[in-house]
Structure formats: C-alpha cells, structure tokens
C-alpha positions as CSV (number, residue, x, y, z in Angstrom):
1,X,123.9,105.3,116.6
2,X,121.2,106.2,113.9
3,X,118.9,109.2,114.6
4,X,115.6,108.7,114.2
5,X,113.4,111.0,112.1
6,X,109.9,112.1,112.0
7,X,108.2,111.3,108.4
8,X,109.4,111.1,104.9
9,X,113.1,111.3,104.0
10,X,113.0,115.0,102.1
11,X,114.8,112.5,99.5
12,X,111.7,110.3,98.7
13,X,112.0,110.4,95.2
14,X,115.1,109.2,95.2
15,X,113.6,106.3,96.9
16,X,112.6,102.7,95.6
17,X,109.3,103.0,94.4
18,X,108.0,100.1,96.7
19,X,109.8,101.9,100.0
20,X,108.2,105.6,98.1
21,X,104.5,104.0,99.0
22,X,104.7,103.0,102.2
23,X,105.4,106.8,103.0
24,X,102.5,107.3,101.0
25,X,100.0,105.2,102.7
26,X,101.2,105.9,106.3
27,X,100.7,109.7,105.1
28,X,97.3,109.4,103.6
29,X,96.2,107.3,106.6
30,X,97.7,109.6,109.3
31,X,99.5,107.2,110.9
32,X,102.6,108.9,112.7
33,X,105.9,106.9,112.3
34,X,109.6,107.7,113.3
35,X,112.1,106.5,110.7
36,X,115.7,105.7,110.7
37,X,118.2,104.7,107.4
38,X,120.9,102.8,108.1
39,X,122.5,100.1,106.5
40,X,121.1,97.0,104.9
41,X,119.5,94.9,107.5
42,X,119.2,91.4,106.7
43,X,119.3,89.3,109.3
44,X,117.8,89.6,112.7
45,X,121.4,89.7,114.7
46,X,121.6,93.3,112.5
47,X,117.9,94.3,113.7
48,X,118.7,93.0,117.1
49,X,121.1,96.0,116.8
50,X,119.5,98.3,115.6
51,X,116.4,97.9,118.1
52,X,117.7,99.8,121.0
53,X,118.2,103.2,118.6
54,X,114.6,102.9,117.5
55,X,113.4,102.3,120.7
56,X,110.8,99.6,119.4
57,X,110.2,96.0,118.9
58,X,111.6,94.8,115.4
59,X,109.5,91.8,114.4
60,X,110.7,89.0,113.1
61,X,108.5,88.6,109.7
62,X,108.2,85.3,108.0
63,X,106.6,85.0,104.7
64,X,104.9,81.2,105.2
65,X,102.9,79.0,103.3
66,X,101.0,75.4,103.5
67,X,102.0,72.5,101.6
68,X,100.1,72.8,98.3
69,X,101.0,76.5,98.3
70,X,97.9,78.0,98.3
71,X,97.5,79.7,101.8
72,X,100.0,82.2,102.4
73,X,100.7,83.7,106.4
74,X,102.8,86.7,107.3
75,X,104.0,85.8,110.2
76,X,104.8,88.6,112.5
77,X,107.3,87.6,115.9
78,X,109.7,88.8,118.4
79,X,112.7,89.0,116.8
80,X,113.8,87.1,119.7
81,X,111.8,84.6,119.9
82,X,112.4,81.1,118.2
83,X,110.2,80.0,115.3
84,X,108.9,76.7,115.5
85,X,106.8,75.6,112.8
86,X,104.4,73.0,115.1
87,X,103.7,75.6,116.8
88,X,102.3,77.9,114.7
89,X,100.7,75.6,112.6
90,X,98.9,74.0,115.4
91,X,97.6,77.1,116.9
92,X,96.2,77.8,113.0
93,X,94.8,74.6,112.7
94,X,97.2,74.0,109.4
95,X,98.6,70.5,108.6
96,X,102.3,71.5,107.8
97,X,103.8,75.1,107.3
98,X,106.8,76.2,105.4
99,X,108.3,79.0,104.6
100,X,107.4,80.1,101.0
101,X,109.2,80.8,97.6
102,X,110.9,84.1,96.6
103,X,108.6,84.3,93.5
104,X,105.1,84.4,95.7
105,X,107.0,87.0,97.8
106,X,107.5,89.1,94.5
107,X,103.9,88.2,93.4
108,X,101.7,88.7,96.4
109,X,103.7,91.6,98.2
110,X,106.2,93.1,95.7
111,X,109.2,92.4,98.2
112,X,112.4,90.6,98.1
113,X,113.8,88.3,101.3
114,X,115.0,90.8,104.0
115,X,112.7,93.4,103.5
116,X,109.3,91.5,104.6
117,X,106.9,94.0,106.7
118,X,103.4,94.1,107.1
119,X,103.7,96.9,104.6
120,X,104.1,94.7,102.0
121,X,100.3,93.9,102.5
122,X,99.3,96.9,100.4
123,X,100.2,95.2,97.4
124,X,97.9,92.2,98.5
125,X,95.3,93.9,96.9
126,X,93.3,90.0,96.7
127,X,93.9,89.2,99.7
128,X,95.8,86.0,99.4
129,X,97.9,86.3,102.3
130,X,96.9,86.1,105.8
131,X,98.3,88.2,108.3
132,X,99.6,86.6,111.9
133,X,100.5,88.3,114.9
134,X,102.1,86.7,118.0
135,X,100.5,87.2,121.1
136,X,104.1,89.0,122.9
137,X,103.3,91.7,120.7
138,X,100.3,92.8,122.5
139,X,102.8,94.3,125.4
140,X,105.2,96.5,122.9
141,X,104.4,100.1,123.1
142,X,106.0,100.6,119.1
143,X,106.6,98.5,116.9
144,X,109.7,98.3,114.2
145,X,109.7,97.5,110.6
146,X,110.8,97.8,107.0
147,X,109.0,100.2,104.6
148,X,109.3,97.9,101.9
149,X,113.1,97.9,101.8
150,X,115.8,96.6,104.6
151,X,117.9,99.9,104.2
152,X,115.3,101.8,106.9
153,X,113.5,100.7,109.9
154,X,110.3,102.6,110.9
155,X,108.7,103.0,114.6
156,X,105.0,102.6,114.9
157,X,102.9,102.4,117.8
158,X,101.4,99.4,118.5
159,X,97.9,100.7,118.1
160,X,98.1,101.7,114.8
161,X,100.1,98.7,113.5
162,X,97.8,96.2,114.9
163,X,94.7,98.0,114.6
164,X,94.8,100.7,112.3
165,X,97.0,99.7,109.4
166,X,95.4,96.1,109.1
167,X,92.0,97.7,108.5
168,X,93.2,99.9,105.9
169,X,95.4,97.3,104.2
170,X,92.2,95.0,104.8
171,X,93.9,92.3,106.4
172,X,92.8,91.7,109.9
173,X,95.0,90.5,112.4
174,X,95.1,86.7,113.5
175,X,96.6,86.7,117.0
176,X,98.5,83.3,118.0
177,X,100.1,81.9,120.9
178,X,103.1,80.4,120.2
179,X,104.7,79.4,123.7
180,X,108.0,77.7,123.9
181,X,108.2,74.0,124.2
C-alpha cells in the first residue's frame, strides 16, 4: 500500500524537471491533486494495481497518430477497457489511426513511453496534438495520472481534469464513444 499525499513532494527539486512542472502548473492554476510515489509503472497490469490505493480511475493514455503523421491524438481511456483502433477512428472521422513514434512523443510533449498524461499537453505549446477523452470517463469522480514521469500517480477530480486543465493547457476535450464490438 502507498499513502497518498496532498501536493508537492517537499523533495521537488530533486525531481525530473518535466515531473518538477507539472507541480508547477497544477499549483499556479489551483487545481488540488493527491499524489502517490511508488515504483515505476509501466504497464497498465501495474496501474491496475495501484488504482485501488489512489482511489481514482488511471487512464489508459495512448499517444496516436494518422497515417501521414501529421494529426496527433492523446487518447485518454479506461484502463480497462480494450483499444480498438476502428473504433476510435470512426467516431473521429479519421481514415486509419496508429499509435505514434517515440521521437513525436519527445517532440510534441517532452515524454517518454510509460509516462504519457494529459500533462504532457503543457509542452504542446502549438497545439499539434489533439486531446481525446472517452465517454466512461464522464462517470469517475477522480481521475489518475502521471506527472510527466511513471514513478508517481496523481488524483484529480474529474472536473478539473476535463474542464479545468484542458482550458489552461488550451486543448479542449474531444469526447468519443467508443463501445465494444
């Protein structure tokens, strides 16, 4: 079991500078978050685990792009819930989706494979990458993800990860339904 901590770790500048502003921006913006370290989570079987001490619902976040690779999606999911590309793509009205390179990751949101989060969006200062939400999310009180690095998870309320931060990070929300088959 992890405890789960209001704010900043007293430790921030210890930090990785990417995980260092996302404390930043949630501070300046007043947005209230509960934190937790723990090991690195890389995988969603790991999150799955750590859900239940943070008491919110970790996302599943794919970094996506079309074909030519010039529309990028953050895809954010139930971690439970099974991607499927059709889908997703149909309910954006985009030919063919796939997930997208390690070095567009880097470029657009200054994050490595693991540690995708809508934070990353700060560093999407041109906008290039659209942010999507699933529909599911609508009924989670709080919402979990990574400040910039899969070593913490944070707890949001819904409110302010769907409403708040996108309006600050300028990156509205596109909501989808993506039913099973």
């Amino acid at each position: 079991m992890y405890a789960l901590i209001r704010g900043a770790p007293e430790d921030i500048a210890l930090r990785q500078e990417r995980e260092q502003r996302c404390y930043r921006l949630l501070d300046a913006a007043g947005i209230p978050y509960m934190r937790m370290d723990h090991p690195a989570a890389d995988n969603m079987e790991v999150c799955a685990r750590l859900e239940k001490d943070l008491d919110a619902q970790i996302c599943k976040n794919l970094f996506l792009c079309n074909r030519q690779e010039t529309d990028f999606y953050l895809l954010m999911m139930p971690g439970d819930k099974t991607f499927r590309t059709r889908l997703l793509s149909k309910a954006l009205g985009v030919s063919r989706l796939s997930f997208a390179g390690e070095g567009s990751m880097k470029e657009f949101l200054d994050l490595m494979p693991g540690a995708v989060s809508i934070l990353g969006l700060m560093n999407d200062r041109d906008c290039r990458v659209r942010l999507v939400a699933d529909a599911d999310l609508k009924d989670c009180p709080f919402i979990g993800c990574h400040p910039c690095v899969n070593t913490s998870s944070l707890r949001i309320a819904k409110e302010d990860m769907f409403e708040k931060l996108p309006r600050i990070l300028k990156h509205p929300v596109t909501w989808v339904e993506m039913a099973a088959d």
